[in-house]
C-alpha positions as CSV (number, residue, x, y, z in Angstrom):
1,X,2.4,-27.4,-42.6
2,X,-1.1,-27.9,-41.6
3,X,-2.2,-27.1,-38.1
4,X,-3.7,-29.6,-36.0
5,X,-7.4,-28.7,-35.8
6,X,-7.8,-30.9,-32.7
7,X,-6.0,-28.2,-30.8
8,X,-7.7,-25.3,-31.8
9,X,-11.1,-23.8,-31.8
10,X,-12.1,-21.1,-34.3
11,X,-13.5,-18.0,-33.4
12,X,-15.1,-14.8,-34.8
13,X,-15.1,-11.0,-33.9
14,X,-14.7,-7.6,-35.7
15,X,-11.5,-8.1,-37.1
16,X,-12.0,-11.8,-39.0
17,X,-11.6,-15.4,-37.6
18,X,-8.6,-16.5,-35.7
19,X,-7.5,-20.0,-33.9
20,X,-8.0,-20.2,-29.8
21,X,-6.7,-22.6,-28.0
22,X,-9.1,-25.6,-27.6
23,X,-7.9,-25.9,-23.4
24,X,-8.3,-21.9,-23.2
25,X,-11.4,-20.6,-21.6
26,X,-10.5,-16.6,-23.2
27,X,-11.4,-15.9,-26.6
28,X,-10.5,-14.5,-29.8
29,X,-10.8,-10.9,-28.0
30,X,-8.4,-12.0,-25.6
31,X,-5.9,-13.8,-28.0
32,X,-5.7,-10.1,-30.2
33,X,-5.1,-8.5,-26.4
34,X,-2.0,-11.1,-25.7
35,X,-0.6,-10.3,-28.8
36,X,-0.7,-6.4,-29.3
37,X,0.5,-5.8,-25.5
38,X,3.3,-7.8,-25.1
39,X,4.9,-5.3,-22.5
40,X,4.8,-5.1,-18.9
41,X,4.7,-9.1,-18.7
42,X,2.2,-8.7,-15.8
43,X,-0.8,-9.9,-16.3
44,X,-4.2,-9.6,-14.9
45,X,-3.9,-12.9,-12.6
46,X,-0.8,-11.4,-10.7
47,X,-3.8,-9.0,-8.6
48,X,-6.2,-12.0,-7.7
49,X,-8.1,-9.1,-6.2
50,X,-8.7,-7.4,-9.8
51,X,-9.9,-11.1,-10.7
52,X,-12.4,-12.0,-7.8
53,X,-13.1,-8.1,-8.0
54,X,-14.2,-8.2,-12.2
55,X,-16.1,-12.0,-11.3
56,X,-18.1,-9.6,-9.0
57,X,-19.6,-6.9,-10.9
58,X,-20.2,-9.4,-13.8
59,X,-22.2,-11.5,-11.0
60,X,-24.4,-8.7,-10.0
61,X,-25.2,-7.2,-13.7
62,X,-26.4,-10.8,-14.2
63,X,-28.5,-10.9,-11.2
64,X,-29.7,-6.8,-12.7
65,X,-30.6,-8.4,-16.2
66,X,-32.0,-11.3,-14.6
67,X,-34.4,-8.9,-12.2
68,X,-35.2,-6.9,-15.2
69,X,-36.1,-9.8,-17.6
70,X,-33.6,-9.1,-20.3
71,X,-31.3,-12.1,-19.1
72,X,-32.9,-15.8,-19.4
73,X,-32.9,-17.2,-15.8
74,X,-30.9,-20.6,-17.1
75,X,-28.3,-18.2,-18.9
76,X,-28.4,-15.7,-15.6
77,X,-27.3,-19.1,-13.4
78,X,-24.8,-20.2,-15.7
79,X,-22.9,-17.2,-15.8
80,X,-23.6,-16.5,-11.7
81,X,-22.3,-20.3,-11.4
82,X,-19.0,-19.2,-13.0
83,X,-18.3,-16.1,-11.9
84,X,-18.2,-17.9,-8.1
85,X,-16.0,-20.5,-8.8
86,X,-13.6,-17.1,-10.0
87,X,-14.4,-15.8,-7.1
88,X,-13.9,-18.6,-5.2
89,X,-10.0,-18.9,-7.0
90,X,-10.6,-20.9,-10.1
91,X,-9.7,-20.1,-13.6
92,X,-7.9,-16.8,-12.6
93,X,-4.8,-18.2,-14.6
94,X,-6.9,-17.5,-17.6
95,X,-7.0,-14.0,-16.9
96,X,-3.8,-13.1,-19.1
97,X,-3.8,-9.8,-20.5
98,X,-1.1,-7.6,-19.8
99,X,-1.9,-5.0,-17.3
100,X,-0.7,-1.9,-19.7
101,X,-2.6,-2.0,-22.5
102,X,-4.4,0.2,-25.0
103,X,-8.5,0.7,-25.3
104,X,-9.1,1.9,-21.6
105,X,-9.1,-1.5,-20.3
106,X,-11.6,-3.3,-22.9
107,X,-9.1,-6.3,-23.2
108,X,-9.3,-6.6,-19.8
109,X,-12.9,-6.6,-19.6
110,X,-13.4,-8.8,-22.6
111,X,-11.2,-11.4,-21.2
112,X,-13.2,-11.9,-18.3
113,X,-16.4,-11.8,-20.7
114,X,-14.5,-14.5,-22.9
115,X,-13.7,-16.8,-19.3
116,X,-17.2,-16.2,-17.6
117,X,-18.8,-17.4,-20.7
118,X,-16.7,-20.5,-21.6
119,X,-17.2,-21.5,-18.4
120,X,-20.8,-20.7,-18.8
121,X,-21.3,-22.7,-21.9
122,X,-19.8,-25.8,-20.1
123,X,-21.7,-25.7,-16.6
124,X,-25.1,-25.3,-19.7
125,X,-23.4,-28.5,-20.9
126,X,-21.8,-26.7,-24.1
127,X,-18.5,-26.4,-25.9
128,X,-16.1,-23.9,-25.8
129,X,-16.9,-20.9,-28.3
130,X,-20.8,-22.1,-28.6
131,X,-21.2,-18.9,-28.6
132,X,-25.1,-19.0,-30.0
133,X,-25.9,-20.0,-26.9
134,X,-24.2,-17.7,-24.6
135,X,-22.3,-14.8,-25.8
136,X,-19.4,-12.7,-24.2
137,X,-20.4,-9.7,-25.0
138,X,-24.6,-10.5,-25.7
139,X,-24.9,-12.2,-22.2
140,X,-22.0,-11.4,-19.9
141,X,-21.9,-8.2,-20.8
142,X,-25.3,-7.2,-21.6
143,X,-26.3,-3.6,-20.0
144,X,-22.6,-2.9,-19.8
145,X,-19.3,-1.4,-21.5
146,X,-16.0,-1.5,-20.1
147,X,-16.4,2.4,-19.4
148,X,-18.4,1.1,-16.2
149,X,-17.4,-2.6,-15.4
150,X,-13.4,-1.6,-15.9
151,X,-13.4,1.5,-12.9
152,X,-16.1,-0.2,-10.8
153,X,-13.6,-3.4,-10.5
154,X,-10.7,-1.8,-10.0
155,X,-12.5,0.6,-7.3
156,X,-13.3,-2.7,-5.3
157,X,-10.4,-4.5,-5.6
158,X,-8.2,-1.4,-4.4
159,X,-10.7,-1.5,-1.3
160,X,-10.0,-5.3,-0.9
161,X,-6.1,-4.5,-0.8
162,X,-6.5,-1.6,1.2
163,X,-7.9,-3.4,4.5
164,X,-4.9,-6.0,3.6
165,X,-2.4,-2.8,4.2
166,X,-4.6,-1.3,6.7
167,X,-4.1,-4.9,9.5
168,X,0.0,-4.7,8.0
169,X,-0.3,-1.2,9.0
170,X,-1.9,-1.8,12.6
171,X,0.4,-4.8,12.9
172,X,3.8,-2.7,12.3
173,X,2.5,0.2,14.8
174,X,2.0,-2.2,17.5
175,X,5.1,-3.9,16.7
176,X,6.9,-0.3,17.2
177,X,4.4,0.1,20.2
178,X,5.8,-2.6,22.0
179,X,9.2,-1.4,21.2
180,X,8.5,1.9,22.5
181,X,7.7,-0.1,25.9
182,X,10.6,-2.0,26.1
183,X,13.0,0.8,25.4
184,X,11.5,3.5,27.9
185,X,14.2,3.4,30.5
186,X,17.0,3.5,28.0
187,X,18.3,7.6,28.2
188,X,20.2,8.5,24.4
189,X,20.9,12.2,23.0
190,X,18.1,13.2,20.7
191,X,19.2,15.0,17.5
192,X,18.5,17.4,14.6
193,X,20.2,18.1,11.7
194,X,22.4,15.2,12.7
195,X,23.7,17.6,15.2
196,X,23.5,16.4,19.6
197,X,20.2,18.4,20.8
198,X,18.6,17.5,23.6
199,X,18.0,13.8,26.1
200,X,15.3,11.7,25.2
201,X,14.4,7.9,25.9
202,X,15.0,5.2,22.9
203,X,11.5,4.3,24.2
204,X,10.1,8.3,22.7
205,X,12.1,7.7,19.7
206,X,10.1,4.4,18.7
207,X,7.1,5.5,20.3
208,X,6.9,8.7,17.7
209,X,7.9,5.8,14.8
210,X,4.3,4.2,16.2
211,X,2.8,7.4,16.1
212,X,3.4,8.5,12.5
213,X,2.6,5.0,11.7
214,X,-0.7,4.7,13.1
215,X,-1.8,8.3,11.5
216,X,-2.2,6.1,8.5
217,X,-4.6,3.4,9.6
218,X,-7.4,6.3,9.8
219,X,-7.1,7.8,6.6
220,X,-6.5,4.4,4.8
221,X,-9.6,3.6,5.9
222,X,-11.2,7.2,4.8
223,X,-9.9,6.3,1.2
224,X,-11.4,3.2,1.3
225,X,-14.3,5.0,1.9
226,X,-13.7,7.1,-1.1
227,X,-13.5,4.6,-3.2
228,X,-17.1,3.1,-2.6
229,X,-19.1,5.4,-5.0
230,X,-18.9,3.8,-8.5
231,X,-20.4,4.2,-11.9
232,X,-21.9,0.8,-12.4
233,X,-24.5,1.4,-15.0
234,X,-23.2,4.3,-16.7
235,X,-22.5,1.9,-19.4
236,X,-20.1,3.8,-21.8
237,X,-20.1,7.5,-21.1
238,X,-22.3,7.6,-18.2
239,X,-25.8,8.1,-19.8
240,X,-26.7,4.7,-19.4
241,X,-27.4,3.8,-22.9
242,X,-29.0,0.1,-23.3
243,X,-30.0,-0.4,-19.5
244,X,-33.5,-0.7,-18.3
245,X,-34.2,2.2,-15.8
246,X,-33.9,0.4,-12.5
247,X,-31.3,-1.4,-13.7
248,X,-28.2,0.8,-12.1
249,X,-30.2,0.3,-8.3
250,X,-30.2,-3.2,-9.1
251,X,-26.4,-3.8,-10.1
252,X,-25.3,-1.6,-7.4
253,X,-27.0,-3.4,-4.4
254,X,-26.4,-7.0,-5.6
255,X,-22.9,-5.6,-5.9
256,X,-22.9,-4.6,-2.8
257,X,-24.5,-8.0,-0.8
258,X,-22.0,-9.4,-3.0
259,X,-18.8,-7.7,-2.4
260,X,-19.7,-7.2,1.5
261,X,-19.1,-3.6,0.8
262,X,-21.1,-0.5,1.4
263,X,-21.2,0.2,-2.7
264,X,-23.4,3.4,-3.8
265,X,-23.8,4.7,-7.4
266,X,-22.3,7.8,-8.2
267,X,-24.6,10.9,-8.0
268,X,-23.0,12.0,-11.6
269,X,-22.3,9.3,-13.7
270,X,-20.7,11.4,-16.7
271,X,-18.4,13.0,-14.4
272,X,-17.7,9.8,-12.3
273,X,-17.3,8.2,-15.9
274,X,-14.4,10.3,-16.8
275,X,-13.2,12.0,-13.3
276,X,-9.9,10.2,-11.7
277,X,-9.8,12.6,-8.8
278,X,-10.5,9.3,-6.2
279,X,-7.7,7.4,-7.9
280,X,-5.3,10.8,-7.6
281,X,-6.5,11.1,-3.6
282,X,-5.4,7.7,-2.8
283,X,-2.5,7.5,-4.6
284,X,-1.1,10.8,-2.8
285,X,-2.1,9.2,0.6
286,X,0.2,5.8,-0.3
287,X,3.1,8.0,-1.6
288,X,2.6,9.7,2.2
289,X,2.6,6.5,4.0
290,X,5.5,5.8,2.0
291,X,7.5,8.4,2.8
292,X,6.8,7.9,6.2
293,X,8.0,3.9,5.9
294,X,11.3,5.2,4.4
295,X,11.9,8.3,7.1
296,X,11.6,5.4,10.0
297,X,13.9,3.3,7.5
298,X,16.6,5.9,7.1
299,X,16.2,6.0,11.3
300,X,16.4,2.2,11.8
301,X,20.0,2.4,9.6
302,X,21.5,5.4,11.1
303,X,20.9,3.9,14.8
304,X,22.1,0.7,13.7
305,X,25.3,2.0,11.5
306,X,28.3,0.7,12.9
307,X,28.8,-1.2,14.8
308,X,32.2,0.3,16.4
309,X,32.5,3.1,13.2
310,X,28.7,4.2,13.5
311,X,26.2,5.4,16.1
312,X,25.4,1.5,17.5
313,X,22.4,2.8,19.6
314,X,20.3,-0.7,18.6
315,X,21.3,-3.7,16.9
316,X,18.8,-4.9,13.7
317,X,18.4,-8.7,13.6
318,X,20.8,-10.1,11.2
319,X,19.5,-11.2,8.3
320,X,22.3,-12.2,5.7
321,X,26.1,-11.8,5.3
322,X,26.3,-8.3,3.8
323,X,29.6,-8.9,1.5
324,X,31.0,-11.0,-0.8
325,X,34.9,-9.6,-0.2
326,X,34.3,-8.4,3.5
327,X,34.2,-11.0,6.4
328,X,31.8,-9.9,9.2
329,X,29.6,-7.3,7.4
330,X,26.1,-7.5,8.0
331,X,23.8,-5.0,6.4
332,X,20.3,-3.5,7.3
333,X,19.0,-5.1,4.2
334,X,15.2,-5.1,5.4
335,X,15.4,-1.5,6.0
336,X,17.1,-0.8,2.5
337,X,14.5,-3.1,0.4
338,X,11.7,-1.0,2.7
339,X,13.1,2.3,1.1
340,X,13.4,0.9,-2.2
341,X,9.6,-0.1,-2.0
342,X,9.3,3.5,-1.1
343,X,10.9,4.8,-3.8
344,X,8.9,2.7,-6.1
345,X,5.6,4.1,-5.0
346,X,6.8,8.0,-5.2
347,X,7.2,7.2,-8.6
348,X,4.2,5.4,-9.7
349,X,2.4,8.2,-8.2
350,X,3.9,10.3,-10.8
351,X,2.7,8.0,-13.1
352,X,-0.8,8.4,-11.9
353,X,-0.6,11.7,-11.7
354,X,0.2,12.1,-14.9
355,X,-2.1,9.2,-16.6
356,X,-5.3,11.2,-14.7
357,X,-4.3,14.6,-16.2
358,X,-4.2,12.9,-19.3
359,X,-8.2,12.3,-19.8
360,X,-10.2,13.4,-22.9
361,X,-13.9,14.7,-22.8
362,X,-15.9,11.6,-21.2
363,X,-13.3,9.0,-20.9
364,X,-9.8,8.8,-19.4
365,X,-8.2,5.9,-21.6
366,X,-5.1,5.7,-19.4
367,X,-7.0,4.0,-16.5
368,X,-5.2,0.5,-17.0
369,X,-1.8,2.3,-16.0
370,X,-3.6,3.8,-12.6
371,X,-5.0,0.7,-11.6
372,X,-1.9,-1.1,-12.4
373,X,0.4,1.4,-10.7
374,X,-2.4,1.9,-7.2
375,X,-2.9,-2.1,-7.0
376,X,0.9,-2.8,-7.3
377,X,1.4,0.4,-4.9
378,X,-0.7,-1.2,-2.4
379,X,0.3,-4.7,-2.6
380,X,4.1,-3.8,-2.2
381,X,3.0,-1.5,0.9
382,X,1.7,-3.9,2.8
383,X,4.5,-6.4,1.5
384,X,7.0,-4.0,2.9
385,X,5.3,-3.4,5.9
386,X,5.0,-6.7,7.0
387,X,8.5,-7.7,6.5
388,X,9.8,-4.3,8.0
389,X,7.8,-6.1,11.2
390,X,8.5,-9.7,11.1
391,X,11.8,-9.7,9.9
392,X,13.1,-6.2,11.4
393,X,11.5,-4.6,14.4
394,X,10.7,-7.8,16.7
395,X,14.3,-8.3,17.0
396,X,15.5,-5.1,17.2
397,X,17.4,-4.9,20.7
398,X,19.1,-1.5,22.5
399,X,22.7,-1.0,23.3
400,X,21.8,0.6,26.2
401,X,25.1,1.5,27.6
402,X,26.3,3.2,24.3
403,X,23.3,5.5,23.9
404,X,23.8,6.3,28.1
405,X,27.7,7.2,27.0
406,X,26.2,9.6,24.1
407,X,24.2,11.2,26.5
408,X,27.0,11.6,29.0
409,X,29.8,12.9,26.9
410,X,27.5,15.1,24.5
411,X,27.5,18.8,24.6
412,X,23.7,18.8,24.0
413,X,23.6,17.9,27.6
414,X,23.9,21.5,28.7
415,X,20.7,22.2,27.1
416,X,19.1,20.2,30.1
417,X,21.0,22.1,32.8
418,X,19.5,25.3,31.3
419,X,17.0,25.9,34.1
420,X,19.4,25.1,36.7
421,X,22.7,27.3,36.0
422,X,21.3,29.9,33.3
423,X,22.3,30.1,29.6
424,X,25.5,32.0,30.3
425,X,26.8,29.7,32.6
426,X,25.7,26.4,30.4
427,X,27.0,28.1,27.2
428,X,30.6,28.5,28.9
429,X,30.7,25.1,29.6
430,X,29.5,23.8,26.5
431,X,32.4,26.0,24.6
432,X,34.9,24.0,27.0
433,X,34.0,20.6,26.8
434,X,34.6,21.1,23.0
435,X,37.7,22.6,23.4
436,X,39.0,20.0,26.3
437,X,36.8,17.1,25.4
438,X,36.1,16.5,28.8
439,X,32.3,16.1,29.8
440,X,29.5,18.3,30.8
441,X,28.7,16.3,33.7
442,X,32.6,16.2,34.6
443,X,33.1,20.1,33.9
444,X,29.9,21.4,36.2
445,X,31.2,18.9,39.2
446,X,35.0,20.5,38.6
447,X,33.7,23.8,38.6
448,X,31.2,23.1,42.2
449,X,27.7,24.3,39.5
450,X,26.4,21.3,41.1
451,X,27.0,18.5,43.4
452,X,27.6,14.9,41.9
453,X,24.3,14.1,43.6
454,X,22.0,16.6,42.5
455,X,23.7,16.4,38.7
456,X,22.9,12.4,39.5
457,X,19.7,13.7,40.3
458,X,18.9,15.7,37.2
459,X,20.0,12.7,34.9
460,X,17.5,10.5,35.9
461,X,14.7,9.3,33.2
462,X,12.0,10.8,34.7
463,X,13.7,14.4,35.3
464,X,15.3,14.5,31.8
465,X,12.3,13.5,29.4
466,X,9.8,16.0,30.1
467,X,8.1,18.6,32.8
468,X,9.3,17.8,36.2
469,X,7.1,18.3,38.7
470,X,7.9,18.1,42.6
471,X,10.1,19.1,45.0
472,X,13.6,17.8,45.0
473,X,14.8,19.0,42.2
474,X,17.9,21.2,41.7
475,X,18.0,25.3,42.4
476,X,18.7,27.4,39.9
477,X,22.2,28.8,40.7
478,X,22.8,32.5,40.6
């Protein structure tokens, strides 16, 4: 059966001629790319940020070759025309490959080469595939390879997600701030290893989970910084074969008006061609912010277990019935997706690490698997983070009298009376309100180690949760 040439266009590479899709703006490049990696079924258009990021640098090597006199000034608009209607949120559908994929990202590159110029070739009033007029790789990527465009782009579109987790990151710790406030005056029984310790305030407890939270804002924003030295006009080991010589300068500082970021070239370009230490660096920091998002997490669900079987200390907003054979459950289901975002982030920092100790001589071809596995590592941060906020701590709300009941019946209160009757004296009682089960508090009134009102005294916020200072306080009983 004959195909319907209305339908298709035919186009021409390395590897013979094949039919494109009239409608498509890729190419024959891109076609070869859908078919040989058929495999994560994510493609380039699920990060919109990789898009606008690749419509970028293809911008500002256009504006370089323009400058320099190797572009025409009628091809350098078309293609500048283009690449802002990408970066404006056009035509990203077209950006198909599959994010893992072989040849160090040259599908990737060569389908935004194939889009920029169809588009090109219209705006000039052309077909799709007139290629003798403007070509993919003759015009859109003249001066370049992948080996500079492909790392370059993905550098700027991790920054771009970045200060998207760095306001979800701001946003939680003020979130657990505000908790912190709120839940200052209610008194609980601090614990390690599980085990009663010593009094604090729920109000401490969330105000450290704002703390180790917004330790992270800082150094998000220090890899961001990191990530701002590229190797745009290296071309494709970092010699910068087939540029003029002002050419890098050039590429770099339209790059940089463009993108709105503080861009610089990359004092080595053969090592900044091949090195993936940047790409290691933040990938380490997101596994630490993740492992701090699932430590508050496993917090959040332990306080919350329960309710009458479980520690009860808060209540988490209720979300969704938690069973399909148990009437009544409710589970911390924000918290649990939060861990499992975690875990997924641990892991693809395996895979980088792995993928960036696999580079040969002057190229690292596994880069399409570290920018795949950073750019879905940030995106599902902030994600996480956000809902974590919205949809868990806001409504988070104390059950004040249950953590005051803790307090009151827990051994670990003895460790507060320290000062006041020595550790001999505190130790006996603590060995008898285990064997009785009868409270501290009740034990050192029974035995006269203090009155009701200077125990009352002792228990207050203010004299439990740190340094007292003042007079008033309680004599240390010989």
């Amino acid at each position: 059966m004959m195909s319907d040439t209305s339908c298709y266009r035919v186009e021409k590479d390395l590897l013979g001629e094949r039919q494109v899709p009239v409608v498509a703006y890729y190419g024959v490049q891109t076609l070869r790319a859908l078919e040989n990696f058929n495999i994560s079924g994510i493609p380039i258009s699920h990060f919109p940020d990789l898009v606008t990021a690749l419509a970028m640098v293809k911008q500002a090597c256009a504006r370089a070759n323009r400058d320099t006199g190797k572009l025409e000034p009628a091809q350098a608009a078309a293609i500048e025309r283009a690449c802002d209607e990408i970066i404006g949120g056009e035509l990203h559908g077209e950006f198909c490959v599959d994010m893992i994929q072989g040849g160090a990202g040259t599908s990737t590159n060569m389908n935004a080469n194939e889009v920029i110029a169809n588009r090109a070739l219209e705006l000039l009033g052309c077909e799709r595939g007139a290629y003798e007029q403007l070509h993919p790789n003759i015009h859109v990527n003249m001066s370049q390879s992948t080996n500079d465009v492909y790392p370059t782009a993905l550098r700027l579109a991790m920054v771009f997600g970045l200060r998207q987790l760095g306001r979800a990151t701001c946003a939680l710790q003020k979130a657990l701030s505000a908790k912190a406030v709120e839940f200052q005056s209610v008194l609980k029984m601090g614990r390690t290893q599980l085990q009663d310790a010593v009094p604090m305030s729920l109000g401490q407890e969330f105000n450290a989970f704002a703390t180790t939270v917004g330790e992270e804002v800082a150094r998000l924003e220090d890899m961001a910084a990191l990530l701002m030295e590229v190797n745009l006009g290296g071309t494709a080991i970092g010699t910068g074969l087939n540029t003029e010589a002002d050419y890098r300068d050039r590429a770099v500082a339209h790059l940089r008006e463009i993108s709105a970021c503080p861009l610089m070239p990359a004092a080595d370009l053969v090592e900044a061609t091949s090195d993936m230490g940047g790409f290691v660096l933040l990938s380490g920091m997101l596994k630490r912010t993740a492992i701090k998002l699932s430590k508050i997490c496993n917090d959040l669900r332990l306080l919350s277990s329960g309710p009458h079987c479980g520690f009860n200390e808060i209540n988490l907003p209720q979300k969704q019935p938690g069973s399909s054979i148990m009437p009544g459950k409710v589970n911390p289901v924000i918290p649990e997706a939060v861990n499992q975002v975690a875990f997924t982030v641990i892991g693809n920092d395996t895979a980088i690490t792995m993928a960036a100790e696999a580079g040969q001589l002057q190229l690292n071809v596994m880069e399409p698997l570290i920018g795949y596995k950073l750019l879905e590592s940030i995106r599902y941060l902030g994600a996480a983070m956000e809902s974590l906020r919205i949809d868990c701590v806001v409504g988070i709300t104390a059950n004040a009298a249950v953590c005051r009941g803790y307090l009151e019946r827990s051994v670990g209160l003895v460790t507060a009376l320290n000062p006041y009757l020595g550790y001999g004296k505190t130790s006996a009682i603590a060995q008898q309100a285990l064997q009785t089960g009868r409270s501290v508090a009740e034990l050192v009134i029974e035995e006269q180690l203090m009155t009701a009102e200077e125990l009352e005294q002792l228990l207050r916020p203010e004299s439990m949760l740190g340094p007292v200072l003042g007079e008033g306080k309680p004599r240390l009983r010989s």
